[in-house]
C-alpha positions in Angstrom: 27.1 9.6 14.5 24.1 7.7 15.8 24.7 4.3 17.1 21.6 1.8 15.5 21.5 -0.3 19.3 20.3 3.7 20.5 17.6 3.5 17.8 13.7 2.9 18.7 13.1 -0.9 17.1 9.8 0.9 15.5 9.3 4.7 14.0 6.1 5.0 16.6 8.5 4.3 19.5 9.8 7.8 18.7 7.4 9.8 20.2 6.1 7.3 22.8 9.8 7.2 24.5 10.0 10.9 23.9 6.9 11.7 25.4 7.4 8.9 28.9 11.2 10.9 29.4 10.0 14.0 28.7 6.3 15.3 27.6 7.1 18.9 28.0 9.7 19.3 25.9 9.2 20.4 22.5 8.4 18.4 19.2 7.0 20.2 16.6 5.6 24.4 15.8 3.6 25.1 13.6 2.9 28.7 12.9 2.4 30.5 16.8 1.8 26.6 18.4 4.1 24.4 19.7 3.4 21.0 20.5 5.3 19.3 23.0 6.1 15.4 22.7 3.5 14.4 25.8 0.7 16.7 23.3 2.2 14.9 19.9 1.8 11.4 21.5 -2.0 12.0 22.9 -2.8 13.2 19.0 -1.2 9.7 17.8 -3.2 7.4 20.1 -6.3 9.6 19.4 -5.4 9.1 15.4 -4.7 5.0 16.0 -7.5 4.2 17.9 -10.2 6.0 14.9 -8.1 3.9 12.5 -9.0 1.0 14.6 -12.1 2.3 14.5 -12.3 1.9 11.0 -11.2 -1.6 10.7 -7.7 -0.8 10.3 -5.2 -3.5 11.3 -1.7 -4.4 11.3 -0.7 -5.2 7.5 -3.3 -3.2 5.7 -2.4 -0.2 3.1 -2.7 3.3 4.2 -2.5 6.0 2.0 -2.1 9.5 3.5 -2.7 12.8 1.5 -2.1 15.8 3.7 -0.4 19.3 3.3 2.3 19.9 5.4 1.3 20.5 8.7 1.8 18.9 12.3 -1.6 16.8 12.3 -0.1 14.3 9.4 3.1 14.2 11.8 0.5 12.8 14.7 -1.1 10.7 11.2 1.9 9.1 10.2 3.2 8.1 13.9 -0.5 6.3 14.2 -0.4 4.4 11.0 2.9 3.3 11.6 2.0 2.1 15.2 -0.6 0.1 13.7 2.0 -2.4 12.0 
């Protein structure tokens, strides 16, 4: 059983803390590719920073429509490091 106290205090810490421990390992595949968590964590702060971009802040409603694929994994961790 997982403990809550072990638990990131925000989704986006997930893959931050994953990728400062260890950026090598393994996150997501996707067909042949495999993206490790240091590779995962450079696509969300390239995705948060065009939301910026955009004029998204903190507080405002993002709807994501995406097939199932690792981009709207990178997506999600970026809207949800936004606030």
């Amino acid at each position: 059983m997982i403990e809550l106290s072990s638990l990131p205090s925000r989704i986006s810490d997930i893959v931050r803390l994953k990728a400062a421990h260890t950026p090598g390992a393994p996150a997501l595949a996707e067909g042949g590719r495999v993206w490790s968590y240091g590779a995962l964590q450079c696509e969300v702060e390239r995705h948060a920073q065009h939301l910026r971009d955009l004029g998204v802040r903190g507080g405002d409603r993002v709807m994501l429509v995406s097939e199932n694929w690792v981009a709207q994994v990178g997506l999600l961790f970026a809207i949800a490091s936004l606030d």
